[in-house]
C-alpha positions in Angstrom: 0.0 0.0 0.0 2.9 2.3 1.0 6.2 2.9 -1.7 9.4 4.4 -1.3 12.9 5.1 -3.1 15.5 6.5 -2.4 19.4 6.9 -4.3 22.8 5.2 -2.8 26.5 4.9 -3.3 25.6 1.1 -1.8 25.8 -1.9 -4.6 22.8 -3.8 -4.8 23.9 -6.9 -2.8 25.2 -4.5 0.3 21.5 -2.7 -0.1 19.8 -6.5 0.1 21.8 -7.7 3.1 22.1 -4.3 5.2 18.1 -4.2 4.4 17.6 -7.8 5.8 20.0 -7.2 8.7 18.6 -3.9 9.8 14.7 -4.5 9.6 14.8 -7.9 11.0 17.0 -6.6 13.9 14.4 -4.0 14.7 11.1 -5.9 14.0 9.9 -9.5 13.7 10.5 -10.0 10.3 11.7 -12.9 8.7 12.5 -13.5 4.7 10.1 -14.8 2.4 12.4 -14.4 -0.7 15.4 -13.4 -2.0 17.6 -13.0 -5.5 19.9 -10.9 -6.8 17.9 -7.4 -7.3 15.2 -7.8 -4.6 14.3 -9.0 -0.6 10.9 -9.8 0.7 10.3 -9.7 4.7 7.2 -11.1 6.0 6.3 -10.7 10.0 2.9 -10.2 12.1 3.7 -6.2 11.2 3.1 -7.0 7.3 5.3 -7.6 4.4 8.0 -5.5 2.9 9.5 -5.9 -0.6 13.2 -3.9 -1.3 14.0 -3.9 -4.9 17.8 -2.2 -5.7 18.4 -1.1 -9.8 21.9 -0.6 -10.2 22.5 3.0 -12.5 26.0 3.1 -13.2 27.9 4.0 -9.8 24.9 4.4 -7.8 21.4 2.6 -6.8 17.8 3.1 -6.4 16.2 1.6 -4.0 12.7 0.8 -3.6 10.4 -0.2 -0.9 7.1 -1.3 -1.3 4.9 -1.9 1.8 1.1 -4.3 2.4 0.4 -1.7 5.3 -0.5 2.1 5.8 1.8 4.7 5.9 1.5 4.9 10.0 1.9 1.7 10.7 5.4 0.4 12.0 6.8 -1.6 9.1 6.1 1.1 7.1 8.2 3.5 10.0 11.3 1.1 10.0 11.3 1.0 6.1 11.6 4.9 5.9 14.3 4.5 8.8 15.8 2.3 6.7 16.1 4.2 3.7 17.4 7.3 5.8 20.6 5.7 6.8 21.4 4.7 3.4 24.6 6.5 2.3 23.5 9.6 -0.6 27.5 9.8 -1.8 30.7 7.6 -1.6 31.9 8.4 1.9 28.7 9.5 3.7 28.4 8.1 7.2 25.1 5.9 7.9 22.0 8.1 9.0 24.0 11.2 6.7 
C-alpha cells in the first residue's frame, strides 16, 4: 500500500543484506524471498519488498509496503532508507 525510493552509493547486494540485517534486527521480520535485485520480509507487522536497480555508480532503492503509511513496518522502512549513504563516503544516518 505504501512505496518508497530512495538513491545510494551502496551496490545492490550491500543494499539487500544491510536491508535484511537492519529491519529484522528491529522488527519480527523474517525473509520470504530473495535473488539478486530484490528481498521480501514477511512478519505479524506486514510484508515489505526492497527492490535495488543498479545506475552506473549508484542505486535506487525501492520499498514497497502491504500496510498504511502509520503503521510500524512502514516506519522502519523509511528509517531504513534514511541511513542509506546519498554519496561515496557518507556516514550511515547522513
Amino acid at each position: 500500500m505504501a512505496a518508497y525510493e530512495r538513491i545510494t552509493a551502496l551496490p545492490a547486494d550491500a543494499v539487500l543484506t544491510t536491508a535484511e540485517e537492519f529491519l529484522t534486527g528491529r522488527i519480527p521480520l523474517g525473509r520470504t524471498g530473495r535473488n539478486d535485485h530484490s528481498v521480501t520480509l514477511s512478519g505479524g507487522d506486514g510484508t515489505v519488498r526492497i527492490d535495488v536497480h543498479p545506475h552506473g555508480l549508484s542505486s535506487v532503492v525501492e520499498a514497497r509496503t502491504d500496510q498504511l503509511r502509520t503503521s510500524r513496518i512502514d516506519i522502519e522502512t523509511q528509517h531504513f532508507l534514511n541511513e542509506l549513504p546519498y554519496e561515496p563516503g557518507d556516514r550511515a544516518g547522513a
